[in-house]
C-alpha positions in Angstrom: 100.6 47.7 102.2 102.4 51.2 100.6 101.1 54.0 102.3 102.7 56.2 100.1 104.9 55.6 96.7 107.2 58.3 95.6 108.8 61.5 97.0 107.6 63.4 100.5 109.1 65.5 102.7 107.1 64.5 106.2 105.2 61.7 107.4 102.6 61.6 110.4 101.2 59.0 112.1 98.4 59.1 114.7 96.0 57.4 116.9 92.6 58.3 115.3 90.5 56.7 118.2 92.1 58.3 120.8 90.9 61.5 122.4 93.2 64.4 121.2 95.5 65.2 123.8 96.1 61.9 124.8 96.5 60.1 121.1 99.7 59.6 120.6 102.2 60.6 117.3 105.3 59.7 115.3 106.4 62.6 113.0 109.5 62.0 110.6 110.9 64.6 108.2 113.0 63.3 105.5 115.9 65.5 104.5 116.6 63.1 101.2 112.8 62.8 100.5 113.8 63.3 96.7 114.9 60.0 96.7 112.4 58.4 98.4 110.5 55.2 96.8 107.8 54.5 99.1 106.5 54.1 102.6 105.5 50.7 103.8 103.5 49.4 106.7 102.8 46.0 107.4 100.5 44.3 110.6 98.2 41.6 111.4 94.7 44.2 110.7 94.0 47.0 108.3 94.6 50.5 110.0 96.7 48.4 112.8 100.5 48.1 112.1 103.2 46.5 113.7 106.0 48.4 111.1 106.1 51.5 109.6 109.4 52.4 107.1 110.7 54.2 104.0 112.2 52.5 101.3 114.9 54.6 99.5 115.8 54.5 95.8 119.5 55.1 95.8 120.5 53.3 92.5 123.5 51.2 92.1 126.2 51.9 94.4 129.8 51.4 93.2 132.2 49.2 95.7 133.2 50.9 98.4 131.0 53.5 97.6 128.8 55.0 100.8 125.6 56.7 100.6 124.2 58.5 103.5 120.2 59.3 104.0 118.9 61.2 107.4 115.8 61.7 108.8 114.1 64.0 111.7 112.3 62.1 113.8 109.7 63.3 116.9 107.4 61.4 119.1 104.4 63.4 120.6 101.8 62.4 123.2 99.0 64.3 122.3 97.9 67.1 120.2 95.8 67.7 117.3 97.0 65.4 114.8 94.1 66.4 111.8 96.6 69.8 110.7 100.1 67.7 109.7 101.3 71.3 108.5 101.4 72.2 112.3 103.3 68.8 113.1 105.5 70.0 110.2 106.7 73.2 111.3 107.0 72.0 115.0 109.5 69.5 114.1 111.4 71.8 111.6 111.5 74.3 114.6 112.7 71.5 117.0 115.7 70.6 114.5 116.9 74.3 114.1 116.5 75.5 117.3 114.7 73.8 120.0 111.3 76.0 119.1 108.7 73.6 119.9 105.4 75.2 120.4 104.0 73.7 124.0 100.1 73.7 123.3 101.1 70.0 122.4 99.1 68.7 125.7 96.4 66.5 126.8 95.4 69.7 128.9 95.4 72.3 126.0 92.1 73.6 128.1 94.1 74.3 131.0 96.9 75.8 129.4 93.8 78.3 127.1 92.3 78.9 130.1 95.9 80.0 132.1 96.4 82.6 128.7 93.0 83.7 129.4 92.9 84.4 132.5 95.9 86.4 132.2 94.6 88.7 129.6 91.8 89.2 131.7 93.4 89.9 135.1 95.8 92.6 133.1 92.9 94.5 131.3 91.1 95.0 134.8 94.5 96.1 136.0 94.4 93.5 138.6 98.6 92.7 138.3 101.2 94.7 140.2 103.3 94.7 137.4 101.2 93.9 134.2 102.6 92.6 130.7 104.2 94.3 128.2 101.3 95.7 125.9 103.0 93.7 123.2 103.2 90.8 125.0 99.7 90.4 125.4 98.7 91.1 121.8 101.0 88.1 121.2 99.2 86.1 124.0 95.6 86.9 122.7 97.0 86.0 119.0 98.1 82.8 120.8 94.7 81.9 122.4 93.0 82.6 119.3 95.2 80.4 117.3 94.7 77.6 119.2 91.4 78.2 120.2 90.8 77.5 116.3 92.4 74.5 116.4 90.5 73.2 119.4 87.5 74.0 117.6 88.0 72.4 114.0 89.2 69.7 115.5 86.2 68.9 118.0 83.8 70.6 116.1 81.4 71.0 119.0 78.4 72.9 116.9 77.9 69.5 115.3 76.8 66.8 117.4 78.9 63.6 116.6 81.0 65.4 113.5 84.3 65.9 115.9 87.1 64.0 117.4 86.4 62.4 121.1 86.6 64.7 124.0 88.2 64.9 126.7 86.0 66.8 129.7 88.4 69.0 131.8 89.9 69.6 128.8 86.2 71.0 126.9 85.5 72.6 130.7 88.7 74.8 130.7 88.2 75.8 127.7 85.1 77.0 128.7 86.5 78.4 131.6 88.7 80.4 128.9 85.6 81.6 127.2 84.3 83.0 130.5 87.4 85.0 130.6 87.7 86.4 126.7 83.9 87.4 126.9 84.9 89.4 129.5 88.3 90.6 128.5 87.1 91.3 125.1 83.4 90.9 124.7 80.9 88.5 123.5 82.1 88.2 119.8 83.2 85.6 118.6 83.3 84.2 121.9 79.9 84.2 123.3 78.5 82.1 120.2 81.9 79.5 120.9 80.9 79.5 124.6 77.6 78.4 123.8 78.5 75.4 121.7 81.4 74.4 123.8 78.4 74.4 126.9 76.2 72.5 124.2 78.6 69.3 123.6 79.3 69.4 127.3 75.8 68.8 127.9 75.5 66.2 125.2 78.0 64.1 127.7 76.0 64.0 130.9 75.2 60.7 130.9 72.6 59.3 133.3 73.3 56.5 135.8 72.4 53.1 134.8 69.6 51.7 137.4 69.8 55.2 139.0 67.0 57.7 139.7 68.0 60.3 137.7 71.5 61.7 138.6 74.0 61.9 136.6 77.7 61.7 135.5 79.5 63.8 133.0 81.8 61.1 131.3 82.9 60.1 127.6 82.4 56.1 127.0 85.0 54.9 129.2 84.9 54.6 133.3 83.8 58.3 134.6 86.8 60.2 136.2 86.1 61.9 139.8 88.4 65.3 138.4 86.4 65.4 134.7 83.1 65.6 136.3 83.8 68.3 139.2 85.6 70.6 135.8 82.2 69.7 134.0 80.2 71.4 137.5 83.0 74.2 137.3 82.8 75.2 133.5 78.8 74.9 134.0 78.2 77.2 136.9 80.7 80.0 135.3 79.3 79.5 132.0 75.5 80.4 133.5 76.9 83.8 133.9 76.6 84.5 130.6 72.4 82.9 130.4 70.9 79.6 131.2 67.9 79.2 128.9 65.4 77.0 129.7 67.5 76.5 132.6 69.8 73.6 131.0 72.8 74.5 133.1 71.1 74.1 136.5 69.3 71.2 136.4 72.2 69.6 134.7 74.5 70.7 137.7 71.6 69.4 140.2 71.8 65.8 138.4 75.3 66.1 138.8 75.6 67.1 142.2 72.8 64.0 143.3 75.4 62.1 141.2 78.2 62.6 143.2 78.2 60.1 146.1 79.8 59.8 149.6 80.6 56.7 150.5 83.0 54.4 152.4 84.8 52.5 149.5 87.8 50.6 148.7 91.0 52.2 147.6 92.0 48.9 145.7 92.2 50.4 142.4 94.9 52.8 143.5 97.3 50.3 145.1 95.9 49.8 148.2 93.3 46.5 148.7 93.1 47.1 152.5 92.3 50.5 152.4 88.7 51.9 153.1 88.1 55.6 152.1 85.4 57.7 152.8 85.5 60.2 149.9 83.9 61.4 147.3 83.0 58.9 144.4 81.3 58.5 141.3 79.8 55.3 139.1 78.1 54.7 136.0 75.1 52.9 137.2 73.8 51.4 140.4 74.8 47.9 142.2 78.2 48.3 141.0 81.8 49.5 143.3 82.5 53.1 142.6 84.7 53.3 139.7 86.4 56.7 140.7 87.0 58.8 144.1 88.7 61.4 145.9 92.1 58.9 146.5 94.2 61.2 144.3 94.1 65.4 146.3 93.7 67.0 142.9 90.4 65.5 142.4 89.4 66.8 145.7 91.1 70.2 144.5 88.8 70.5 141.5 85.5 69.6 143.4 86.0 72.6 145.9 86.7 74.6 143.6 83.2 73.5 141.8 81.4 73.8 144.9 82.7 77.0 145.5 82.0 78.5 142.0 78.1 76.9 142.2 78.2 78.6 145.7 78.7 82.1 144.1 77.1 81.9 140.9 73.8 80.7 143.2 74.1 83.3 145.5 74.4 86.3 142.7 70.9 84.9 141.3 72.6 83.3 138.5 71.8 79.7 139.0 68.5 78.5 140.7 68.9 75.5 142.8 66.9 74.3 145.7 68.1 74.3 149.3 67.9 70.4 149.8 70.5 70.0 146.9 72.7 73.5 148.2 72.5 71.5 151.8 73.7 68.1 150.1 76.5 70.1 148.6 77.9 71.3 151.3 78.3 67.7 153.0 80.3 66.9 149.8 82.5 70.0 150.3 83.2 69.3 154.0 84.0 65.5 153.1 86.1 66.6 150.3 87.6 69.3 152.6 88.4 66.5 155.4 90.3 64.3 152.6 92.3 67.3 151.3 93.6 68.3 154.8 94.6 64.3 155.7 97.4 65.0 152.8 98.3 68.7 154.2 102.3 68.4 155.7 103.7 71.0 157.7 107.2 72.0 157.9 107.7 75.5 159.9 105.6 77.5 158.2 105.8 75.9 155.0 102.3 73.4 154.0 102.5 71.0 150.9 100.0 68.7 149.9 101.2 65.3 149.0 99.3 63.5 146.5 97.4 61.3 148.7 97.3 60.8 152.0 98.6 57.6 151.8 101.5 59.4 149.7 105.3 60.7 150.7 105.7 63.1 147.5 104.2 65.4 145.6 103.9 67.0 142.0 103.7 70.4 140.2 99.8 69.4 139.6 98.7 68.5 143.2 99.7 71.8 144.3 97.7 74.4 142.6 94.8 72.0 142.0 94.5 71.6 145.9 95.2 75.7 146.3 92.5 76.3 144.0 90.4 74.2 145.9 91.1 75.8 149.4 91.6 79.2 148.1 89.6 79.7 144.6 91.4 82.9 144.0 90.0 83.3 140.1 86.3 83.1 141.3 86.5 85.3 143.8 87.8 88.0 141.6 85.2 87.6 139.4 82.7 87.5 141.7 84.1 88.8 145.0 85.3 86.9 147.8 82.2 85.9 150.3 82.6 87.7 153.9 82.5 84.1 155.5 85.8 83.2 153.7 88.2 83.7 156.6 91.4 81.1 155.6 91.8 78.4 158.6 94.0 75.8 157.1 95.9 75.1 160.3 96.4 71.7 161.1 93.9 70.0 163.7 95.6 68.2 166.6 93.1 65.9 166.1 91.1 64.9 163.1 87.5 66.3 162.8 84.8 62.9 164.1 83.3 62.5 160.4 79.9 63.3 159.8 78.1 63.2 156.8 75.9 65.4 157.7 75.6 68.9 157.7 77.0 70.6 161.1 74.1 72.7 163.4 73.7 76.3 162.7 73.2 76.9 166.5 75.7 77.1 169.4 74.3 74.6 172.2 74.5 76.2 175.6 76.0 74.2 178.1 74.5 76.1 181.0 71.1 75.8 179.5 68.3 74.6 181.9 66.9 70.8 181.6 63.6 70.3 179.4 60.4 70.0 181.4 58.9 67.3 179.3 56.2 64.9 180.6 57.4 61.2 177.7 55.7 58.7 180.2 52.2 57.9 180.1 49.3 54.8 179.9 48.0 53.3 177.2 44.7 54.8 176.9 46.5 58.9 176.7 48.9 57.0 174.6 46.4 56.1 172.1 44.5 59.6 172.6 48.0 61.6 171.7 47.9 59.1 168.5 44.6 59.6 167.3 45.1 63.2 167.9 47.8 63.4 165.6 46.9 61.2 163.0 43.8 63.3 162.6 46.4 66.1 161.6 48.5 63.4 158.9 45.4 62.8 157.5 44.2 66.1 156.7 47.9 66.8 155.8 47.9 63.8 153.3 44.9 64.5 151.4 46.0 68.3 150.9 49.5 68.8 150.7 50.7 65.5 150.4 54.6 66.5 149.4 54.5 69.9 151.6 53.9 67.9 154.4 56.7 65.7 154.1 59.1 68.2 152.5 58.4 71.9 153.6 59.4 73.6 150.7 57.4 76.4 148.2 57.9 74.1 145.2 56.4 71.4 147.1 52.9 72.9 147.2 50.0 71.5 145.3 50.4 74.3 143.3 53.5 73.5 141.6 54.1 69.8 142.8 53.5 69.0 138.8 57.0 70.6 137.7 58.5 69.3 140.8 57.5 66.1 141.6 60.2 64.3 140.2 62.9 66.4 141.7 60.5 65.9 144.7 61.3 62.0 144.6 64.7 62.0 143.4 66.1 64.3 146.6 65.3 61.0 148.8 68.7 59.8 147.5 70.2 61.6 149.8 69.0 60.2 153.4 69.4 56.7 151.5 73.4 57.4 150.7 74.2 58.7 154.0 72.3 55.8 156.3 74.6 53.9 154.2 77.7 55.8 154.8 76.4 55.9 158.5 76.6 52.1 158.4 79.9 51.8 156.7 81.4 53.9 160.3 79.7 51.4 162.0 81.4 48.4 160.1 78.3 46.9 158.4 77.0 47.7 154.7 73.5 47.3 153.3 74.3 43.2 152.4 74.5 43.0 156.2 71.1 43.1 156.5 68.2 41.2 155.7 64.8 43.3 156.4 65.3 47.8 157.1 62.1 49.0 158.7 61.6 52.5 157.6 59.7 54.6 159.8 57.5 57.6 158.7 57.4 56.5 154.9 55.9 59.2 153.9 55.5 59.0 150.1 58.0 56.6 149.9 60.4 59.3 148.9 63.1 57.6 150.6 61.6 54.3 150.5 61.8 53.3 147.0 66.0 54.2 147.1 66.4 51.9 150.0 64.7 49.2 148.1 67.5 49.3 145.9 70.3 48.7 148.8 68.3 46.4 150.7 66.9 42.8 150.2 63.2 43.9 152.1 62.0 47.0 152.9 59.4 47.8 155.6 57.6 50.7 155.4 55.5 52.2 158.1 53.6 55.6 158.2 50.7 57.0 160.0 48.7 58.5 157.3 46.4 56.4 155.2 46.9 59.3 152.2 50.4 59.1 152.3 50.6 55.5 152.2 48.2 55.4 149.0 50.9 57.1 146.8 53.8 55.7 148.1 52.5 52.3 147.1 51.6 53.8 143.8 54.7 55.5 142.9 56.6 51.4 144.2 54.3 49.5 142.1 54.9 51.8 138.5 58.4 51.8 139.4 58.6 48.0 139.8 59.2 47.8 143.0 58.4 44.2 144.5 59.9 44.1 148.3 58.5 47.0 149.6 55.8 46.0 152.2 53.6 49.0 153.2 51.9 49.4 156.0 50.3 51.8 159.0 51.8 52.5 162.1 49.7 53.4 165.1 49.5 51.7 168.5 50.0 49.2 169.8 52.7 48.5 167.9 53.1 51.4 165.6 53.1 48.8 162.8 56.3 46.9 164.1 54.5 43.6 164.6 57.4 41.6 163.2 61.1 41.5 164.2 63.7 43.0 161.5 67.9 43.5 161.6 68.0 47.2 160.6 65.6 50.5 162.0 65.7 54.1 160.2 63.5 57.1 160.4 64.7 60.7 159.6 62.6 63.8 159.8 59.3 62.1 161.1 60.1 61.2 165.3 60.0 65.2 165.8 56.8 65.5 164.4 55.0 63.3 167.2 54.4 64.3 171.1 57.0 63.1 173.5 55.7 60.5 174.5 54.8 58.7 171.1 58.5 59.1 170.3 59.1 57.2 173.7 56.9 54.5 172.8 57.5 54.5 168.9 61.4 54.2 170.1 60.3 51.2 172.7 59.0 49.3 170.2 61.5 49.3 167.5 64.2 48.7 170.0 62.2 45.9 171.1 61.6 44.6 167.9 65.4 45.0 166.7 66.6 41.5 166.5 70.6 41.0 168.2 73.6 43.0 166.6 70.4 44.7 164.9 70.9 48.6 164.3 68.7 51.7 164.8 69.7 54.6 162.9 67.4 57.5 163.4 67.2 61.7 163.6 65.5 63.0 166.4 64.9 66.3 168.5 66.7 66.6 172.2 67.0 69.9 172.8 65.1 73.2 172.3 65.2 76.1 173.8 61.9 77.8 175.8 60.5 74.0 174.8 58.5 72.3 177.5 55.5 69.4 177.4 52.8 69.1 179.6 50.4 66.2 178.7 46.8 67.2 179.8 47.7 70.8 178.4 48.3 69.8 175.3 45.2 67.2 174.9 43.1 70.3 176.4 44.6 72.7 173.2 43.1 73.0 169.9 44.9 70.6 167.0 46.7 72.5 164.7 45.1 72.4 161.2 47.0 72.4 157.7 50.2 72.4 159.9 52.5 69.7 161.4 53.6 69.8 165.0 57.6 70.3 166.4 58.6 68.1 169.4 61.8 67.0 171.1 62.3 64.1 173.1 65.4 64.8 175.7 68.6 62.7 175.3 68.6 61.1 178.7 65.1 59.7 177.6 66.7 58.4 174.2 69.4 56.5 176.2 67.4 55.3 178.7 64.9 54.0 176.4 68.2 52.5 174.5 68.9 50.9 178.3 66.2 49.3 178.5 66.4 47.3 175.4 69.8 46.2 175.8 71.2 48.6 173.5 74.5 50.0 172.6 75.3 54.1 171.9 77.4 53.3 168.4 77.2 57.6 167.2 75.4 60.3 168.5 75.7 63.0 165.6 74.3 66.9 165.8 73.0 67.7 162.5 70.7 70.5 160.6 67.3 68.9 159.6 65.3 70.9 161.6 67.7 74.2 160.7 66.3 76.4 163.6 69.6 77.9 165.9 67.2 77.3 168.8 66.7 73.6 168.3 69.2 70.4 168.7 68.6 67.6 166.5 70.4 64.0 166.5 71.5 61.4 164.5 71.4 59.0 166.7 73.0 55.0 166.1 72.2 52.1 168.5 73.1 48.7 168.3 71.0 46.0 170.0 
């Protein structure tokens, strides 16, 4: 087919499907377009070509007789191919003298947000030596120039009118807006930031089969680096307002989104490599499809966490503690696979591009700096007094937890507990009844409270966060399987978990996902009534329900897997003892128990007959820890194995020591 008959000057060809930046272009200028005749392109599909050429009109040539054409000719990966004049006058620039403009990028944000930045940082006078005054009016005429561009070509006020995105590219431009609204006030700015944080929102996608997190992605696979710049570009945009508070719960799904997990590093070269890192997926029940292998991934998450951090902390961005908690375990694992890459030399560190890796590149290195040190944020917001830089090399690598590390400092000369865990059946079933008098009141009038301790939680304002409410248990269901994976089993392993202290089923209906049966246990009769509720409108079909009180705390049948988290401590000593007994007893061989529980607390003590003789507490649940040496020999007893003894923060009191606590039988 002719594409074109006659005389032209330039020709440009494009990728049209591609996202701009990484589309790719051919760009010829004729110098004899005069006696051009047409241009013709020929392929197997319409719009799909195979060849591309001019045909000249010379006329007749006499023998011997030589004619001479010449063409420009420039190949470009990526850029924004809808203005050919721009195109035009780059490659007439790149014949005369070299003069090609360098916006030409897949990361035009980054390189907006660089110019930004700078014209920011030398209006506050924050450079030793700041630019010449007329260098900066030629930056700022720069930014806005292509800032134009950027915006006719993705037209982000119209949903579905532009060309695709790409997402760190959309979040540094955002970033760049931060920095212009600052530099220079909200106009025309603040209206662009607004509809730049508009399409960015229109791309958080949720996950397939999930429970409502999220991934901020464009069609194809989700990229680990593109969702961290979405969490970036989100939490400095709220700066400038979050109506209806958009921005927040977006970065909450986001957050629940991003996963820790144990995962193979197959895609990146390396089948027989497991990495515990951060990951994300499009929808449940399938491998990851991206993670923290590459460091500059690992770069950009810090340096979200750290801006969500700040922004949180100035009042900016509400978000609840459970989800500030769960982002600090993805900061410390991220941290942890940024450091394996650190190499030393004197006093010189670089930061390869993987740990597996023995190079590497200009963009590992400030990604990765950014990450450890977020310089920019903490000019804008001030850097946090807890920010003292320790990036010295460990001797030895940290034991990894994916947990969160106790606030408190253990004492190693503390005194031992005075605890009475041994007693006969008959006070056994007394302490029982006693407390599941307490469950029950607790279950009929503040169901959620009682299982989550939070304001929000109350009956109150449980309608508004209910969902958020069910959504958290996520968490405790992604790292019991990350606990596994360190222990060399995964959720297929296993045939039937027995979850005790069910609760609402919280947790329960996200472990009914993983696993082929779930048992769940509780003591109150309330509690039970709306976690089988909430399984049976979800779908649920392998969830079996059930109470737990003695004599067998509802463990009449044997299973391969044990779990309870935040429920042991809320029981007298010696119910733990005997609740412990009899899941160890009825944990089949190479069966695991993976549980949190209480073992230390300072001015703590237990006397039996005292505590039967005091009056219940009412509206309230109780705090109890059962002493390691009683955990172990419990585990003894049973034939059981210490796999991982873990300190962690559920209880988050300085004055208590909680455990995560793995046994194999």
């Amino acid at each position: 087919m002719k594409l074109h008959i006659g005389s032209a000057d330039y020709l440009g060809i494009s990728e049209t499907r591609a996202v701009p930046g990484f589309a790719h272009g051919f760009h010829v200028r004729f110098r004899n377009g005069s006696e051009l005749g047409d241009i013709v392109a020929e392929g197997s599909r319409s719009g799909r070509f195979h060849w591309i050429y001019p045909r000249y009109s010379l006329g007749r040539l006499a023998p011997q007789e030589t004619r001479s054409i010449s063409e420009d000719r420039l190949l470009t990966g990526g850029g924004y191919y809808r203005e050919p004049d721009f195109y035009r006058h780059v490659l007439e620039g790149a014949s005369q003298n070299g003069n090609i403009d360098p916006s030409m990028s897949y990361d035009i944000g980054a390189e907006l947000n660089a110019v930004a930045v700078t014209l920011l940082f030398s209006k506050q006078g924050r450079y030793r030596s700041a630019p010449a005054p007329e260098r900066l009016e030629a930056l700022k005429e720069w930014y806005d120039r292509h800032l134009a561009i950027y915006v006719e070509a993705h037209r982000p006020e119209e949903p579905g009118a532009g060309a695709p995105v790409f997402i760190r590219g959309l979040s540094f431009v955002i970033l760049s807006l931060d920095c212009m609204i600052r530099a220079f006030g909200s106009e025309p700015y603040g209206a662009l930031l607004s509809s730049c944080v508009a399409l960015l929102l229109r791309l958080e996608w949720a996950v397939e089969g999930g429970r409502g997190e999220t991934v901020f992605s464009v069609p194809q696979p989700p990229e680990l680096d593109c969702h961290c710049a979405a969490l970036l570009a989100l939490a400095r945009a709220a700066v400038h307002g979050d109506p209806g508070n958009r921005i927040s719960q977006a970065i909450h799904r986001a957050l629940r989104g991003t996963l820790i997990l144990l995962a193979s590093a197959e895609q990146y070269g390396h089948p027989g490599l497991s990495l515990e890192s951060l990951w994300i997926r499009s929808r449940t029940g399938i491998p990851p499809q991206d993670g923290g292998f590459w460091v500059y991934k690992l770069g950009v998450a810090l340096r979200a966490f750290n801006a969500i951090r700040q922004v949180h902390a100035a009042g900016l961005l509400p978000l609840d503690g459970m989800i500030l908690a769960y982002m600090n375990e993805l900061a410390e694992v991220a941290r942890r696979g940024l450091f394996a890459a650190l190499r030393r030399e004197g006093n010189a560190m670089e930061v390869l591009t993987s740990a597996r890796s023995g190079e590497t590149n200009s963009e590992t290195q400030p990604w990765a700096a950014l990450g450890l040190v977020p310089a920019v944020e903490w000019e804008l917001y001030g850097r946090p007094p807890d920010t003292d830089l320790q990036l010295s090399m460990p001797s030895e690598p940290a034991a990894p937890s994916n947990m969160s590390a106790s606030s408190g400092r253990f004492d190693r000369a503390a005194p031992p507990l005075q605890v009475e865990w041994q007693c006969t059946e008959s006070t056994l079933e007394r302490l029982a009844a006693r407390i599941a008098a307490s469950w029950a009141e607790l279950g009929e009038t503040k169901p959620h409270w009682s299982v989550l301790s939070r304001d929000e939680y109350l009956p109150s304002r449980i309608a508004s966060t209910e969902d958020q409410f069910f959504a958290s248990g996520h968490v405790d269901r992604d790292w019991l399987v990350a606990t596994l994976a360190r222990a060399g089993r995964k959720p297929g392993d296993f045939t039937t978990v027995l979850e005790y202290g069910c609760g609402l089923g919280r947790v329960t209906n996200h472990l009914a996902e993983c696993f082929t049966r779930v048992i769940a246990r509780d003591i109150s009769r309330a509690h039970l009534a709306h976690a089988q509720a909430r399984s049976a409108n979800a779908g649920l079909t392998n969830i079996d329900y059930g109470l737990a009180m003695p004599p067998d705390f509802g463990m009449a049948e044997p299973f391969d897997l044990w779990f309870s988290v935040i429920v042991l401590q809320h029981n007298p000593p010696p119910i733990m003892a005997a609740i412990l007994r009899r899941a160890l007893k009825s944990l089949v061989p190479r069966g695991l128990a993976v549980f949190q529980i209480p073992t230390y607390a300072r001015r703590y003590r237990f006397e039996i007959d005292s505590y039967l003789e005091s009056a219940p507490t009412r509206g309230a649940f109780e705090m109890h820890c059962l002493p390691q040496s009683a955990v172990f020999a419990i585990a003894h007893e049973a034939d059981c194995r210490i796999r991982e003894v873990i300190e962690d923060s559920s209880i988050g009191d300085p004055d208590w020591v909680s455990n995560v606590i793995v046994l194999e039988k």
